[in-house]
N, C-alpha and C positions, 0 to 999 in steps of 0.2 A: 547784318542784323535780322533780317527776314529771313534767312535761311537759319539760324539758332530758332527765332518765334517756330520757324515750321517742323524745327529738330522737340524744343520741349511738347509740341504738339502732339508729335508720334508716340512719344516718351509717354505723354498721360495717358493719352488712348490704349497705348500697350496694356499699361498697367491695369489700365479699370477693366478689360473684356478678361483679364487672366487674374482677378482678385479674386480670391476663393468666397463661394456663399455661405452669408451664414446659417446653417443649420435652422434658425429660427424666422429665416423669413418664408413667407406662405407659399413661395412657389417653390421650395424645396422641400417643404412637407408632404408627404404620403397622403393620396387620401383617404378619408376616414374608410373601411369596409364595412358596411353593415349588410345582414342576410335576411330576408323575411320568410318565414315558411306557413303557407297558407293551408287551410284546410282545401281547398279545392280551386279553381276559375273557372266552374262550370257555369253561374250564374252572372247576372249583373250588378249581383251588390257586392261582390270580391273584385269584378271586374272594375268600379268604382274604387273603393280601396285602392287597389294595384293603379290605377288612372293618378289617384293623390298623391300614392306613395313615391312615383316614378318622375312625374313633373317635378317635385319639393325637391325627389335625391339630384336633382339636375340644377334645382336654382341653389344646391347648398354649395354643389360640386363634391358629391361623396357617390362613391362606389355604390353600389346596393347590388345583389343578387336575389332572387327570387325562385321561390320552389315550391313546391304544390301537392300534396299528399295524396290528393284525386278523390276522397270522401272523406266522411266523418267515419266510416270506420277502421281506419288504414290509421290507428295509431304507432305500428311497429315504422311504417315506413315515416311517418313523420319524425319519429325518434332516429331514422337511419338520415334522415335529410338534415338535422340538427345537428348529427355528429359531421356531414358535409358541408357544415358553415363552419366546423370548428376548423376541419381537413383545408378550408379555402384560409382559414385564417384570418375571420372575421372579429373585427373589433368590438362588436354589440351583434347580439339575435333578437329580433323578434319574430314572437310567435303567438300565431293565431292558431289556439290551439283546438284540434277535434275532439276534446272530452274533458269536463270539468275536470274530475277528481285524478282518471288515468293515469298523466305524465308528470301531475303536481309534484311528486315528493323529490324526482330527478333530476326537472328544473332548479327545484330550490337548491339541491347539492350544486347543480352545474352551474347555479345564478355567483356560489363562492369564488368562479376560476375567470367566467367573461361575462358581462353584465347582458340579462335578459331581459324582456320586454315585452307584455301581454298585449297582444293586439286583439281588439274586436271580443273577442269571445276572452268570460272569463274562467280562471283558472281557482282551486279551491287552497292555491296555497299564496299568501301575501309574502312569501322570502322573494320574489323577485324585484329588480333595481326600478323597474316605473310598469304604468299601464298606460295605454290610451283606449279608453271605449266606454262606451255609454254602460249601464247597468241593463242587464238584459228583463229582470224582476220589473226594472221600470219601462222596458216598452209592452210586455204586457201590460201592467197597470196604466199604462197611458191608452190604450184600447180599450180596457174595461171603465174608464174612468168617460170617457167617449161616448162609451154605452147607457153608465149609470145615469149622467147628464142628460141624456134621449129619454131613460125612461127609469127617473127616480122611485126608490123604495115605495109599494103602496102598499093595501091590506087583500091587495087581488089575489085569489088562490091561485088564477090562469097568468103562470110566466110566459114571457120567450123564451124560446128557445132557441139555443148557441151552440153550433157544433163546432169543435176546435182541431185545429191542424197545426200543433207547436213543430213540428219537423222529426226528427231524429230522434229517438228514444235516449236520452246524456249526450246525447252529440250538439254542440253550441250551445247555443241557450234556454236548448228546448225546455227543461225545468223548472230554471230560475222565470222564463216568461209564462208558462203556468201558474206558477205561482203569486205573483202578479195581478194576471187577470183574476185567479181565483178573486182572492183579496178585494181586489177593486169591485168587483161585481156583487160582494157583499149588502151593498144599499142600493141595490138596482130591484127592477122586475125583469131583468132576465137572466135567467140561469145553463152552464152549461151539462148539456144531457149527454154528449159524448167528445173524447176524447182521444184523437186518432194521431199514434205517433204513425211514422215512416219517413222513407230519406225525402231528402228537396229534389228530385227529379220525376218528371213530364208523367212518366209510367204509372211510377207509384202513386203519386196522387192521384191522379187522373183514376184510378183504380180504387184511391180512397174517399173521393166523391163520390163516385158511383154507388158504392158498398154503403156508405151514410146518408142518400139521398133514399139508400131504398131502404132502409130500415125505419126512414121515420115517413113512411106512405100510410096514410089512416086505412079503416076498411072502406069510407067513401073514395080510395084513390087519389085523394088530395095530400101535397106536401104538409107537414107539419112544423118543418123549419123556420125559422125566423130570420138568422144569419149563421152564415161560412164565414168561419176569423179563423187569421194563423199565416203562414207561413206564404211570400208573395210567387210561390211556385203553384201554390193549392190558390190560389186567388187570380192569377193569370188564367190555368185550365179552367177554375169554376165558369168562368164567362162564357166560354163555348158551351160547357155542359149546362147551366142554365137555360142558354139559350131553346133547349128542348123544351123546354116548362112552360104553361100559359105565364102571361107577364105578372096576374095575380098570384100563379104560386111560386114565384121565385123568392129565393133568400136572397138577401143583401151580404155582399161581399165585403170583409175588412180584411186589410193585411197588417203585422204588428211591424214587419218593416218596409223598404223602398223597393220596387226594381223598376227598371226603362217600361216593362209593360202593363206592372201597375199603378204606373204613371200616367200610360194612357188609357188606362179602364177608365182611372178618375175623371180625366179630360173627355171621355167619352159618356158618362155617366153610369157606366157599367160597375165600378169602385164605388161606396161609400166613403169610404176611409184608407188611410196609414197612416203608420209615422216613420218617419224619418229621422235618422242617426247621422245625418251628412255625412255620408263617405266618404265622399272625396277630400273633404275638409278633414276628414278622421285621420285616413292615408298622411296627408298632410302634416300635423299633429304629430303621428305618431315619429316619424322623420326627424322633425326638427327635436322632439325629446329625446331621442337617442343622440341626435348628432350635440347637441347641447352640455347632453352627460358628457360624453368623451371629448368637450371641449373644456370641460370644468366649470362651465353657467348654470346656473340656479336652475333646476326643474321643477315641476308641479307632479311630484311622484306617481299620482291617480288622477287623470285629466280625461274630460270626455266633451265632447259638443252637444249642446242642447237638444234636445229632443223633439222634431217638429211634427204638427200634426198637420195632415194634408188631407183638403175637402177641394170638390169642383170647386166652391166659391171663395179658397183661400188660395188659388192658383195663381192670381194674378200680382201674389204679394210674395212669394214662394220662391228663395233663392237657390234656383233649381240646379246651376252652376256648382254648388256646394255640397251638392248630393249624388247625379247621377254623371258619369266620363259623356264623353260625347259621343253619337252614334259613329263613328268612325274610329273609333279608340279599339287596337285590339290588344292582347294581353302582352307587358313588358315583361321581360325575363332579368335585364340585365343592364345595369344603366354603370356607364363609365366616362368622368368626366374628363 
């Protein structure tokens, strides 16, 4: 009797380790591929992004590969890196992409054949399947609106003065955030007197400080500036470059978005201002709406995170975790679960 019990025993156990899978349970499914291609990871606030997007594709358990165009103005090679997600065979693209209008109309044919996905920076055509990102119109007007509140509409002929650093001439958001603070600054007493596009790196700015600091020296030798707003590249150098100026003639520094170091301008009270688009929560976001689509779950086609404005004294309330990667984070290329 106990050797039958230990015969039917063998028998089940055979049978269940050599029963074929069904097709539809989760660990016989492929996982999902998704590709991201970035305008660059030169800075902190892609590198945030990329921090979001890499953690999330890890807790979904989906593939993601990542690629990088190296500027805003490298849109042939970001179009060559799009056809390299199609070559990998990816399930959903997004794309953060380096020029409004540029790549819009290609997208939208190629949004017909694999579902695409506006990261970060917007695009001028709505045919694609979702976005994730803030409105770039609204983080300048959330800087100008920063301003207006400091120093509402009067009948004073003597404005401030505002010199701007939007970034990139059509590259990101540089426009749409122009326009914006334009707008906003409407019912203020400061007005902007110049207007300095150039890319987001060290050189260039640092070069476009300089060249706008000395144009507005009076014949007394005194600055004439009020504040430096714009882009957290021109806001990180301005601090150094400041630092040359008596402390009464320095301009006050604003950024329209986040990075790790002006983070610590604020904290050091070198910063006046940013805001903040949570990146890393962006990253985040953006993840889960692709992996969602190609699950067949409800999406929220145009989704973005709240807009937050950072002062020294709102620091301590500031869920910093949701914005900036951790000092130790370096850029992920490739995440395979």
């Amino acid at each position: 009797m106990k050797s039958l019990f230990l015969f039917i025993k063998l028998v089940f156990i055979t049978l269940l380790f050599n029963a074929p899978v069904s097709a539809n349970t989760e660990q016989a499914q492929a996982p999902l591929r998704l590709c991201a291609v970035y305008p660059h990871l030169k800075d902190s606030y892609w590198l945030s992004i990329n921090f979001g997007m890499t953690e999330r594709a890890k807790q979904r358990a989906v593939s993601l590969k990542v690629l990088e165009a190296g500027g805003y103005k490298n849109s042939l090679e970001q179009w060559t890196q799009i056809e390299q997600c199609l070559q990998w065979q990816a399930d959903a693209i997004l794309v953060g992409a380096v020029y409004f209008e540029q790549l819009s109309a290609r997208l939208a044919e190629l949004n017909k054949t694999v579902p695409l996905f506006g990261l970060v920076n917007e695009v001028s055509t709505t045919s694609l399947t979702g976005r994730t990102g803030v409105s770039w119109y609204q983080m300048g007007a959330k800087l100008g609106q920063f301003l207006s509140r400091k120093h509402p509409k009067t009948d004073n002929a003597e404005k401030l003065k505002l010199a701007w650093f939007p970034g990139p001439n059509s590259g990101g958001g540089s426009q749409q955030a122009t326009l914006g603070l334009q707008d906003a600054l409407k019912n203020s007493d400061v007005e902007i007197v110049a207007i300095k596009h150039g890319l987001n790196n060290k050189m260039r700015q640092f070069s476009l400080i300089n060249e706008t600091l000395a144009e507005f020296v009076n014949q007394d030798g005194h600055n004439e500036l009020d504040y430096l707003a714009g882009n957290a590249i021109m806001a990180e150098m301005a601090i150094g470059e400041l630092a040359n100026l008596a402390e009464s003639e320095r301009p006050q520094i604003l950024s329209h978005y986040l990075s790790h170091g002006v983070y610590r301008g604020i904290l050091r009270g070198k910063i006046l201002m940013a805001n903040s688009d949570q990146m890393v929560l962006q990253g985040a976001m953006a993840i889960d709406q692709a992996t969602d689509y190609l699950l067949k779950q409800k999406i929220i086609k145009d989704q973005a995170p709240e807009i937050l404005t950072l002062t020294k004294e709102l620091l301590a309330q500031f869920p910093t975790a949701q914005s900036l990667s951790p000092s130790y984070f370096k850029p992920v290329y490739s995440v395979n679960p």
